[in-house]
C-alpha positions as CSV (number, residue, x, y, z in Angstrom):
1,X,48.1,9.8,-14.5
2,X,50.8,8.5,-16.9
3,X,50.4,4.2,-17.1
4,X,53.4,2.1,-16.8
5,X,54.8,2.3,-19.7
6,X,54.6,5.3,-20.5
7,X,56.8,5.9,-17.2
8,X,59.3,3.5,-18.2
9,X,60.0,5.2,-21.7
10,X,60.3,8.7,-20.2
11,X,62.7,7.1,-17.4
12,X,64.7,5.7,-20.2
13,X,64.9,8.7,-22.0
14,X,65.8,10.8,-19.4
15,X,68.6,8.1,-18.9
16,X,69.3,8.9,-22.1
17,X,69.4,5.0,-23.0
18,X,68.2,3.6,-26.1
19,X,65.4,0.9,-26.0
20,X,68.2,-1.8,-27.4
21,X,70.7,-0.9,-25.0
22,X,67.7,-1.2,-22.3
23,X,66.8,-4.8,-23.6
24,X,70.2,-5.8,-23.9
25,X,71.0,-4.5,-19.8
26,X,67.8,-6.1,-18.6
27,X,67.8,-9.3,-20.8
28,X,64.2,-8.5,-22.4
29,X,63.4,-9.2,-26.2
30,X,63.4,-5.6,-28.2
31,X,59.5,-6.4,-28.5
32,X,58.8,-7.3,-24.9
33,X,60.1,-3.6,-24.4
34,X,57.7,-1.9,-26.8
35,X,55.3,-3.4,-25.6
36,X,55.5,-2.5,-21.8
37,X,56.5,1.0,-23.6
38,X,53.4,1.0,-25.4
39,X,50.9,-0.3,-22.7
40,X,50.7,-3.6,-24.4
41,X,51.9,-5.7,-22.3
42,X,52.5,-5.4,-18.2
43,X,55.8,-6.3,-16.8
44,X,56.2,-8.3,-13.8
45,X,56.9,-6.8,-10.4
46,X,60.8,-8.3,-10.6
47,X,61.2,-6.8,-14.3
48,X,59.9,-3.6,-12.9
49,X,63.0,-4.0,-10.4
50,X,65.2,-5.0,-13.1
51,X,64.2,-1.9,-15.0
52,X,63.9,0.6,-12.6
53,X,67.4,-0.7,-11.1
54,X,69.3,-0.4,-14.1
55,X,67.8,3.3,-15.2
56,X,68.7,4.1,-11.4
57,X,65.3,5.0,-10.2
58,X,63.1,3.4,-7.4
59,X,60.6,1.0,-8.5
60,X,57.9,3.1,-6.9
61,X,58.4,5.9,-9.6
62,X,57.3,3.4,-12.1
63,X,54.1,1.9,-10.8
64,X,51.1,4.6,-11.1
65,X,49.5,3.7,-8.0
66,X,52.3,4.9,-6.2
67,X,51.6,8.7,-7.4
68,X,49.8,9.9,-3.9
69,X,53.3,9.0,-2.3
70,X,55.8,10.3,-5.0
71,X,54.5,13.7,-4.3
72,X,56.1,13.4,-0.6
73,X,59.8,13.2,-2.1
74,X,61.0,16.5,0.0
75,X,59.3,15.0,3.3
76,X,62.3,13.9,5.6
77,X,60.5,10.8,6.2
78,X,59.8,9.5,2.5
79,X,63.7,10.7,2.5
80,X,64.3,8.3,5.4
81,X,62.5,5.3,4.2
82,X,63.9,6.0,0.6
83,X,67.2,5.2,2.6
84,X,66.3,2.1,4.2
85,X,64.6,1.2,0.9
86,X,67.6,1.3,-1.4
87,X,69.6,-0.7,1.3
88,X,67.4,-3.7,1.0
89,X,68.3,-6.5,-0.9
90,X,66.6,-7.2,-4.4
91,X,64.8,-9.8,-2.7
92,X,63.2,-8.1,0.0
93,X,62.1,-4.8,-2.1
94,X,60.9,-7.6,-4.5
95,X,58.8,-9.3,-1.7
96,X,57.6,-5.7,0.2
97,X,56.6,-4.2,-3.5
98,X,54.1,-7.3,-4.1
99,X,52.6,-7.2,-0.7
100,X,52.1,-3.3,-0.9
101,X,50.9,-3.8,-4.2
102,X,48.2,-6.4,-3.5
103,X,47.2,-4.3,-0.4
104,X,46.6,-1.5,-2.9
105,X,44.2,-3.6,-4.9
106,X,42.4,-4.9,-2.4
107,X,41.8,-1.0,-1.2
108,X,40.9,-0.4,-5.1
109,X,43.5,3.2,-4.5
């Protein structure tokens, strides 16, 4: 299982984006970025959003503990909440990715 950052770099680079242009879209220092890149340091759950919104990408493809329900992407279902998910306001996916995420601690997934 790839961590964090190392999702975030490969996203980036397959948006063909250079770190700079990355900081300077998401308002992040250059080193804030290496460091989530290099599993220094661990963004918050609204610079995940930030990130994963500007490389076009749902959030859920960053976080690692979100692998199990990546692998459904051809499911009509996944397709359907995908939908409903990208019509939500930053807010909401903001406040529906920290509860799912604490509920996934809690389960230790």
């Amino acid at each position: 299982m790839k961590k964090l950052g190392d999702r975030i770099r490969y996203q980036r680079n397959l948006s063909s984006l250079k770190r700079k242009e990355l900081c300077e879209k998401c308002r992040i220092p250059l080193s804030t970025l290496a460091a989530y890149e290099n599993n220094i340091r661990t963004p918050s759950i609204n610079t995940i959003c930030n990130i994963a919104k500007i490389l076009k990408i749902n959030p859920i493809e960053l976080i690692p503990q979100f692998d199990n329900y990546t692998t459904y992407t051809s499911d009509v279902r996944f397709q359907e909440l995908f939908t409903k998910w990208s019509k939500l306001k930053d807010s909401e996916q903001l406040r529906i990715l920290a509860a799912v995420t604490q509920a996934l601690e809690r389960t230790k997934l």
